[in-house]
ROMI-877741 format. One record per residue: x, y, z of N, C-alpha, C, CB in turn; residue in one letter. Coordinates in steps of 0.2 Angstrom, whole numbers, plus 5000, padded with zeros to 4 digits. Glycine has a CB too. Layout:
// residues N
XYZXYZXYZXYZa/...
END
This chain:
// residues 435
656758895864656258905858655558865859656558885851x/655758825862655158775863654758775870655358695861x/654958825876654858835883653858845884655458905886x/653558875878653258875878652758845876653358905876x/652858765871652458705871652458675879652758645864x/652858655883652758635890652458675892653258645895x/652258755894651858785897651258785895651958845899x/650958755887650758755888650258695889650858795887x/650658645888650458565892650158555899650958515893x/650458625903650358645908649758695912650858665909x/649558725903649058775905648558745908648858815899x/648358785913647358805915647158865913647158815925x/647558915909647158985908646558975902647659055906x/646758935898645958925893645458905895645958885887x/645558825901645358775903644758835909646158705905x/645058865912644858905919644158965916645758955924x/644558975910643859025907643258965904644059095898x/643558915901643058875899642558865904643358825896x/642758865911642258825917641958895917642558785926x/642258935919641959005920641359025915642559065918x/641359015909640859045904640258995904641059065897x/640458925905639858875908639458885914640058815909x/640058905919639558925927639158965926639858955934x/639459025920638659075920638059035921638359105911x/637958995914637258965913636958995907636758975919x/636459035908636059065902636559115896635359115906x/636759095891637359145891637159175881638359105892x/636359165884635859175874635859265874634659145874x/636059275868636159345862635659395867635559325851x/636159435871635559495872635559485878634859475869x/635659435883635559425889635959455896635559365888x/635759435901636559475907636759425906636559495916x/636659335904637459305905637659325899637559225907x/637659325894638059335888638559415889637359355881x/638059455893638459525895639059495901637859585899x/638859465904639359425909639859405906639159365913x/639859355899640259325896640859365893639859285892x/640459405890640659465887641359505893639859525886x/640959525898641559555903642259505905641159595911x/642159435906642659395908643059375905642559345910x/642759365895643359375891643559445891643259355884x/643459505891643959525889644359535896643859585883x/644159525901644659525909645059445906644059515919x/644959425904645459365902646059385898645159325898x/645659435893646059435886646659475889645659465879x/646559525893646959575898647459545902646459595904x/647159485905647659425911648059385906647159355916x/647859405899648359345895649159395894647959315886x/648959475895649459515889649259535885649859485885x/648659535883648459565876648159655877647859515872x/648359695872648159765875647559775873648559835874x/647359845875646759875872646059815872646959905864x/646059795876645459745879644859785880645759705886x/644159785878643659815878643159795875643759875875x/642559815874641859775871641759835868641159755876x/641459835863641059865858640259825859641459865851x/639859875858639259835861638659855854639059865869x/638259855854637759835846637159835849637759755842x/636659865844635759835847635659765842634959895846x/635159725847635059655842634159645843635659565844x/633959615839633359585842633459535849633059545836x/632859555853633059505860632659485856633059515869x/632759405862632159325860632259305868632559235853x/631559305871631659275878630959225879631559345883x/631159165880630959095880630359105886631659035882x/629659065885629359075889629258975887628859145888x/628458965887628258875887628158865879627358855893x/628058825877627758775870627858735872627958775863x/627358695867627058635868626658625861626558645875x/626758545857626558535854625658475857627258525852x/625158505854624658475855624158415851624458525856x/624158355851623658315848623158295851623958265845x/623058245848622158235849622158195858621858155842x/622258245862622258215869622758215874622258165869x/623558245869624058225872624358295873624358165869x/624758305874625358355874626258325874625258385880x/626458355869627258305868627758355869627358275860x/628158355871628758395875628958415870629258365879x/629258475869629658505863629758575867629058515855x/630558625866630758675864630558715860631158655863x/630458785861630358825856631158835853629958915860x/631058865846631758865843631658965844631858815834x/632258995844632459055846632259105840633259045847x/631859155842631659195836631059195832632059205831x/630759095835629859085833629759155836629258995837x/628959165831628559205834628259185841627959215829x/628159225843627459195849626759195847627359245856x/626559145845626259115841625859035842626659125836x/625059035840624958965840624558945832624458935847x/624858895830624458875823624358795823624958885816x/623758785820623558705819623358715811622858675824x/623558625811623658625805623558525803624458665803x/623558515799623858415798624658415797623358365790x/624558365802625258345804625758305798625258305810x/626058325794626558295789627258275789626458335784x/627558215790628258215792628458205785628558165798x/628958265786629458275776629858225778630158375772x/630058185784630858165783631458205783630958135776x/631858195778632558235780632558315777633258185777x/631858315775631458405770632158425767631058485776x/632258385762632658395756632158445753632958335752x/632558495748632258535746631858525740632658565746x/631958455740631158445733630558435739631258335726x/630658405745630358365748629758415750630758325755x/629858475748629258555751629058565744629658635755x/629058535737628758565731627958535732629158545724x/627758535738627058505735626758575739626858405739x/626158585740625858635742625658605748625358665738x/625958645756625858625762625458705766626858605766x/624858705762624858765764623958715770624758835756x/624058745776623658715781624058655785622958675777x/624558645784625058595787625558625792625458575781x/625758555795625958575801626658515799625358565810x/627158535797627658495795628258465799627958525790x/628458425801629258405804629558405800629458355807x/630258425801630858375797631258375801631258405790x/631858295800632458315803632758345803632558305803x/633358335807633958395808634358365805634258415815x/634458325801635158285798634958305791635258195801x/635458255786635158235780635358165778635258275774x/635358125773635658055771636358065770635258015764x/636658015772637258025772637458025762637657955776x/637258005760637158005753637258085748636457975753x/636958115755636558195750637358215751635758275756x/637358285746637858325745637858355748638058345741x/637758385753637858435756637358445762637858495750x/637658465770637158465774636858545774637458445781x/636058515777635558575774635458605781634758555769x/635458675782635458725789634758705789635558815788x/634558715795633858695799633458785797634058685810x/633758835796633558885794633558885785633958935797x/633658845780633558845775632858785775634058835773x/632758735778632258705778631558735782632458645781x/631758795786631158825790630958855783631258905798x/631458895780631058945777630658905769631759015775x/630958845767630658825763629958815764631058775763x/629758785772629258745774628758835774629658685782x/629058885776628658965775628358975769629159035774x/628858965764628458965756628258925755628758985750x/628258865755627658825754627058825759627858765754x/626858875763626458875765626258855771626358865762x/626758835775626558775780626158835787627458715782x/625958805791625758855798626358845803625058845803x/626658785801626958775808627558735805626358725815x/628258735812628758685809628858665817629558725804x/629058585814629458545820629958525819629058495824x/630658545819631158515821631558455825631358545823x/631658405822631858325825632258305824631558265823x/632658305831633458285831633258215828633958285840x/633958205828634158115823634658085828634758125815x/635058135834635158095838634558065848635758125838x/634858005847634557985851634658005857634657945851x/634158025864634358035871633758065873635058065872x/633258085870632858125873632958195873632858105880x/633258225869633558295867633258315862634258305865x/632858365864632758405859633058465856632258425860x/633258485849633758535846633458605846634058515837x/633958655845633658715848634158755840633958735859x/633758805840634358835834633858895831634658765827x/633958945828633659005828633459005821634159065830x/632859055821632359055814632559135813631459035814x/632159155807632159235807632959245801632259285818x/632759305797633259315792633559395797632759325783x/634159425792634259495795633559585794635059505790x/633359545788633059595787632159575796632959595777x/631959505795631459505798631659465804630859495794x/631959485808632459445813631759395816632959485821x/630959395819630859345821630459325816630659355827x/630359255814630259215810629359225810630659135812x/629159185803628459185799628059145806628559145790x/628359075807627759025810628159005815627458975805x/627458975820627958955826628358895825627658925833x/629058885828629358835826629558815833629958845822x/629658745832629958705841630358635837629058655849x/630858625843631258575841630858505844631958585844x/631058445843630758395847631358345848630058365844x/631358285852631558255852631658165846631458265856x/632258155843632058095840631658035841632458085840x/631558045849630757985852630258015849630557985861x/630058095852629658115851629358135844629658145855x/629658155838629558145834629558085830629858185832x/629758025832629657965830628857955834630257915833x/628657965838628057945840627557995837628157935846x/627658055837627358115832626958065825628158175829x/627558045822627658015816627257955814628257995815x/627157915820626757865821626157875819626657845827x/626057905825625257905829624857975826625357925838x/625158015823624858065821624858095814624958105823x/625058055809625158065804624458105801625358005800x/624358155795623858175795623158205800623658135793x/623458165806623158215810623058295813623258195812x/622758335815622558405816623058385823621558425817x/623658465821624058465826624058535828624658435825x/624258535834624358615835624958635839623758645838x/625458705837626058695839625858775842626758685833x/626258775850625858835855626858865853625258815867x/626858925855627458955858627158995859628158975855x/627559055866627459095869628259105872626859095873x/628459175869629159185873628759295869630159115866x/629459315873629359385872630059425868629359415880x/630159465863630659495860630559555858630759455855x/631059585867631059645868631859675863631059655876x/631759725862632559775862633159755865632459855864x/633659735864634059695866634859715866633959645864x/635359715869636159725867636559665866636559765873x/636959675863637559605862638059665863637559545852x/638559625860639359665860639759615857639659685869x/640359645855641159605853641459635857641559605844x/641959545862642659605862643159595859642959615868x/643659635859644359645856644859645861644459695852x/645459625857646159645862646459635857646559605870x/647259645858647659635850648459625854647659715843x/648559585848649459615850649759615844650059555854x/650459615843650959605840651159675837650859555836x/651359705831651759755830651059795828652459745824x/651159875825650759915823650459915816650859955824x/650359845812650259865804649759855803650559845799x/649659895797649159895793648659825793649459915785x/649059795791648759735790648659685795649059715785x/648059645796647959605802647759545801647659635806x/647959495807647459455809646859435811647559445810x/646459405811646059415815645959345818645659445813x/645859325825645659275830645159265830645759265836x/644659235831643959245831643659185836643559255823x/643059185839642459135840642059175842642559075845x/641459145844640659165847640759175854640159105847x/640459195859640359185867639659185868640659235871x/639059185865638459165865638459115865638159195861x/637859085867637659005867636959025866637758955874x/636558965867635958935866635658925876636058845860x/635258955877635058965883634758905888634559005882x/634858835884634458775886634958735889634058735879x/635758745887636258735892636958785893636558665889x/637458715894637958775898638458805890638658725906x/638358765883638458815877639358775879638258935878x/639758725883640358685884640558705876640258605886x/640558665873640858645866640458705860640758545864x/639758725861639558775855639458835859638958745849x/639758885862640558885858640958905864640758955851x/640858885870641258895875642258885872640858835881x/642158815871642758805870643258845863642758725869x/642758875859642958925854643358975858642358965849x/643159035862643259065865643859045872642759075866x/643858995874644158975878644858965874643758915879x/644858935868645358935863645558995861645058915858x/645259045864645459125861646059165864644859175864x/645559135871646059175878646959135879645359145886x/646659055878647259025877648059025873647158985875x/647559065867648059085861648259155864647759095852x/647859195866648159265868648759255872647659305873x/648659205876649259205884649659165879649059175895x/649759115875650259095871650659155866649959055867x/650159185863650559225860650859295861650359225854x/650559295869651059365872651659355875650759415878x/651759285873652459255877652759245869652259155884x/652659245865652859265857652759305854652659225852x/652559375857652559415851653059455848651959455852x/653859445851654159485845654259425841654859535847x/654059365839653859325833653459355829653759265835x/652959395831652159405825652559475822650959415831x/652459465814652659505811652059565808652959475807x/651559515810650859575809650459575816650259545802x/650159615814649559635820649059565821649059715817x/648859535827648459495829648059535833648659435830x/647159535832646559535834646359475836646259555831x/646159495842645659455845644859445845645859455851x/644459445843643859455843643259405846643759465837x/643159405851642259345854642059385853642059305861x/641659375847640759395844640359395848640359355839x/639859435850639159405851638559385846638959435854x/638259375850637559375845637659295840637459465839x/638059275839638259225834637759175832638959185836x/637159165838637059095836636159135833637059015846x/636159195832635459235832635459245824635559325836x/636159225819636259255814636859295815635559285811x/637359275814637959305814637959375815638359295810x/637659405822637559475822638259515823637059495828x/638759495828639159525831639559515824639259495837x/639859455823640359465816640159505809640459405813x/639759505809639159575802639159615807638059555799x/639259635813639159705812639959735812638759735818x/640459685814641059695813641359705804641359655817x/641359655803641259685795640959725793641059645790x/640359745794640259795792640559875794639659795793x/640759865802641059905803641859955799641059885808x/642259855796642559885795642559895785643159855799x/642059885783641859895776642659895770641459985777x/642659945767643559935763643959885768644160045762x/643959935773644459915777644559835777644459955783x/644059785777644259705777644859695771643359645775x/644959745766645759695762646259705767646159725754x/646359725774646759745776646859675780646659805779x/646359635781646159575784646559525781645459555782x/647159495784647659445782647159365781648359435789x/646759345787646659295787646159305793647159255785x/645559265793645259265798645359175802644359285796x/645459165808645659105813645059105814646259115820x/644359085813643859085818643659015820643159125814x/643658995826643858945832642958915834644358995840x/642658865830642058865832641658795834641758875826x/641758755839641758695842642358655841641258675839x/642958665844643658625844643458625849644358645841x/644058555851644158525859643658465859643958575867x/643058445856642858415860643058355854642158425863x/643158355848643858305845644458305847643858305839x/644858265847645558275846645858305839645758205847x/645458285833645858325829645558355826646258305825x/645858415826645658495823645558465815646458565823x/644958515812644758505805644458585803644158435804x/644958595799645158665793644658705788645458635788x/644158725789643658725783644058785779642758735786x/644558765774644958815772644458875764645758775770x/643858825761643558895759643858905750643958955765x/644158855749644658875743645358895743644458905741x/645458915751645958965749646758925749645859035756x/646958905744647758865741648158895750648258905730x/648358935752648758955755648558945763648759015753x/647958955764647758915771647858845771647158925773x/647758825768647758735767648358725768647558695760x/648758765764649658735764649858755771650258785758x/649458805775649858825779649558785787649758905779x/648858745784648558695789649058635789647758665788x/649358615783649458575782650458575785649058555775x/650758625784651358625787651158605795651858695786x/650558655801650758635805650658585807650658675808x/650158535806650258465806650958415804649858465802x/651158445801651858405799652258425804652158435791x/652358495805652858515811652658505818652958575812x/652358465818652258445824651758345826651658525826x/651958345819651958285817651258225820652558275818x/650758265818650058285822649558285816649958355827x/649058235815648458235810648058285811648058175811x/647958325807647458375806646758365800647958425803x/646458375799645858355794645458405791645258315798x/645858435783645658505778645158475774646258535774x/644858525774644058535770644258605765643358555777x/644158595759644258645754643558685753644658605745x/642958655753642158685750642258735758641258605749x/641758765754641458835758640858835764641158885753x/640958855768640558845774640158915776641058805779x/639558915774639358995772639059015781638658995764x/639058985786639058995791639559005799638658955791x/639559015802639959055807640259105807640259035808x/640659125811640959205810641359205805641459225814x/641859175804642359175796641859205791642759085792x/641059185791640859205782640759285781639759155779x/640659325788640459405784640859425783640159465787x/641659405782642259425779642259385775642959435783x/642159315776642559255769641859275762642359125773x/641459285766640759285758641159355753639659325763x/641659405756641659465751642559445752641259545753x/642959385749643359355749643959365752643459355744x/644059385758644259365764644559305766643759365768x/645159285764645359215767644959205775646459225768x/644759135774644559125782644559045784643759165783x/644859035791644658965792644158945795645058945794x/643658905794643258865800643558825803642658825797x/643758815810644158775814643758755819644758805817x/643558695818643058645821643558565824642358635815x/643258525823643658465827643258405823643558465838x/643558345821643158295818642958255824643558255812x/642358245823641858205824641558135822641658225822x/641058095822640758055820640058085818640758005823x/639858055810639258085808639058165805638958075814x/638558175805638758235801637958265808638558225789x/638158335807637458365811638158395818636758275814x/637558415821637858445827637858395833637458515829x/637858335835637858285838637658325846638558235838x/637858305851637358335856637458435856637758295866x/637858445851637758525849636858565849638058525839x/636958625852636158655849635658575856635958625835x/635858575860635258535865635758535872634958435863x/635358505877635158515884635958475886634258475888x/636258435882637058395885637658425882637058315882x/637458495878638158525876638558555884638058605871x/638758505889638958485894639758495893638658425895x/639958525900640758545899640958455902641158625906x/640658425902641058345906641158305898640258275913x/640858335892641058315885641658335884640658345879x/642058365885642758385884643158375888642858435884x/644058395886644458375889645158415889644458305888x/645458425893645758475894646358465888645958485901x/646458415889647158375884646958395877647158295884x/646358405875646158425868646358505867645358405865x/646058525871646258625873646958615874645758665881x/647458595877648058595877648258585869648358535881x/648458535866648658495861648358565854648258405862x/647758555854647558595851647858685848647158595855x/647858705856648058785857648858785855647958805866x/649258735856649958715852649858725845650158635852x/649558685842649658685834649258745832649258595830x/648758785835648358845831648858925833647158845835x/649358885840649558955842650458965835649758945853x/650658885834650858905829650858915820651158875832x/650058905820649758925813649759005816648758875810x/649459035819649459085819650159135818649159085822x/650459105820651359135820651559125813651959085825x/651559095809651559075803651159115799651259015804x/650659105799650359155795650259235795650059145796x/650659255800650959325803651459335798651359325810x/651859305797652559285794652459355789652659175790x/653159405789652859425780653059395773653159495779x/653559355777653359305769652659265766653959245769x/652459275772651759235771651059255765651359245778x/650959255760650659285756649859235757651059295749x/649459265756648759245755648359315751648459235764x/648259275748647859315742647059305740648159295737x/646759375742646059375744645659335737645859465745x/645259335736644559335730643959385730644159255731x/644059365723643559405721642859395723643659395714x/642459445722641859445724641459375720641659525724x/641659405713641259335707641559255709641459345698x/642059255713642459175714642159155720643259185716x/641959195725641559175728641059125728641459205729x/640459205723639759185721639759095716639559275714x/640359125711640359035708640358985713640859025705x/640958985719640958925721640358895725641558925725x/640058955727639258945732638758925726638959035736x/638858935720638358915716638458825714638458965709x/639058815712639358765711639458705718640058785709x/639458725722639258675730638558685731639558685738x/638258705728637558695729637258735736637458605728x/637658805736637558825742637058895740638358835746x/636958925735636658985733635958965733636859005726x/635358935731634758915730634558925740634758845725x/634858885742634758915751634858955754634958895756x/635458995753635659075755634959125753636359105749x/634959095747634259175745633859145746634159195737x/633559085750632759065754632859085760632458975756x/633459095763633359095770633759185771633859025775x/633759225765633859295764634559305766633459335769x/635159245767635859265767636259275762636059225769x/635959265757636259295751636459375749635959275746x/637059385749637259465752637459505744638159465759x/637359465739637759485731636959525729638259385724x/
END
């Protein structure tokens, strides 16, 4: 009964795709490596056992990266365009918000060329998307945004503007580095700055793939991660190792499946890091049909902690069910109940969809070298993708179970809980609000 935790202490098949979808290289929404990525999982998902392995493919806005450059009085400072700016140059005076908390844009920034950082105070309740602060920094007027990591190293953050309805964004945006925005901050305060991008956004394809196993019912699960990345590295941990985690669970659980009492899906999204294109178009695809949806597994930067952490969403039943495999296997796990209104789980979890966010604890809050040039595969370690793929290959079994009950929510239980964490007022700036 247990021949299967050895092999898979023993595995290289997650560990072998994870190098694979890093050697690509460029693997951004739209792109051939993303289309590359796209064909090896599902030839993975195939080599694990899983059937009916295929892509479904989508149009999406492309975003194709050309130079920017941030300009002052003499100088030029290094900075990233962020994904979906316009191509576009604006000048303006240079204002640093700080951590552009959302009081920190009630002033009128109209002629302004604003930074904020990428973090917030440990203090704040709640961390604030880098796309709720763009769009803040729009209505108030601003011409321009610059993005400032908080971690140190010379890394500048990268992360996408643009809502669904107007995918490329109002004003140019770039990321910069914590130096450089420290020295931004210095030397140019109030000063006449000017932020250049030039990149091109042609008509573009993404795709999801699928494979599945277990018996033929109605009712399913679903596996999930991204296989897009950010085009400025090799995308290791956001979300290589999701995916990686995919393929792992497949060849685990085709060596179990006359254990799974329900149907398990497999799904690597695309488009994910654009605005969750690939999971919205699958929800939408499957419209009614999501109450059929047992529970969504979606796998979104694990491995490069050792312990897995839960974002269960409210849902009493997934928690209990994080919280046995931990016990059975007698292994610290780390559950989070509040709602996390980003990554694949939310276009099923936002219309009450049991779903998990499975990520990995960390230090600090923010994406640490996540979204920059060191989301490097030498950050991770096979032992965490082992250890890992154990404990999520037996949550998933588990939750197959028919005694397993999970019980959806209401569309208004939602809406409250997003109002009540203080998550609604940002949804509807940055046009994610779907009620």
């Amino acid at each position: 009964m247990t021949d299967w935790i050895g092999k898979t202490f023993t595995s290289d098949f997650g560990w072998d795709h994870l190098e694979s979808l890093v050697d690509i290289g460029d693997r951004m929404a739209g792109s051939p490596g993303e289309r590359e990525a796209m064909e090896l999982t599902r030839d993975a998902l195939e080599a694990a056992g899983a059937r009916n392995a295929h892509i479904d493919t989508f149009e999406i806005q492309g975003w194709e990266r050309g130079d920017s450059r941030v300009v002052t009085d003499g100088t030029t400072q290094d900075c990233i365009a962020l994904p979906r700016s316009p191509s576009d140059a604006s000048s303006g005076e240079f204002v640093d918000l700080g951590y552009g908390l959302p009081e920190d844009f009630e002033a009128d920034l109209s002629g302004k060329v604003v930074m904020v950082s990428s973090t917030v105070p440990d203090h704040y309740e709640r961390f604030i998307h880098r796309r709720e602060k763009y769009y803040h920094a729009v209505e108030a007027g601003a011409e321009a945004f610059v993005f400032a990591n908080h971690v140190e190293g010379c890394l500048p953050p990268t992360g996408s503007v643009g809502t669904e309805e107007s995918p490329v964004g109002d004003i140019p945006a770039v990321g910069v580095s914590k130096e450089v925005g420290t020295r931004l901050a210095r030397r140019f305060e109030g000063e006449a700055v000017t932020v250049e991008v030039d990149c091109e956004t042609p008509p573009a394809e993404s795709g999801n793939v699928h494979a599945e196993l277990g018996p033929d019912t109605e009712d399913e699960l679903l596996v999930t991660s991204h296989l897009d990345a950010h085009d400025i590295a090799e995308g290791a941990w956001d979300n290589g190792s999701g995916t990686a985690m995919v393929v792992e669970l497949a060849r685990i659980l085709a060596e179990r499946e006359d254990e799974l009492e329900t149907r398990v899906r497999f799904i690597a999204f695309g488009a994910e890091e654009v605005g969750l294109v690939g999971s919205g178009h699958e929800s939408d695809r499957l419209g009614d049909e999501r109450e059929h949806i047992k529970a969504v597994v979606n796998n979104d930067g694990v491995v490069f902690g050792r312990t897995l952490k839960f974002d269960t969403h409210g849902f009493d039943a997934l928690e209990a069910a994080a919280e046995s495999v931990g016990d059975q296997f007698d292994h610290p796990v780390s559950i989070v109940p509040e709602l996390v209104p980003h990554s694949d789980h939310w276009p099923f979890t936002q219309w009450g969809v049991p779903g998990y966010m499975i990520s990995c604890e960390t230090a600090g809050r923010g994406r640490g070298w996540g979204h920059t040039f060191a989301d490097t595969l030498d950050k991770l370690e096979v032992r965490n993708l082992r250890e890992q793929a154990i404990l999520l290959a037996q949550l998933v079994v588990d939750l197959a179970d028919d005694e397993m009950e999970i019980q959806h929510k209401d569309e208004a239980e939602i809406i409250e809980a997003l109002e009540e964490e203080d998550h609604a007022a940002g949804m509807k700036i940055t046009g994610d609000w779907p009620y």
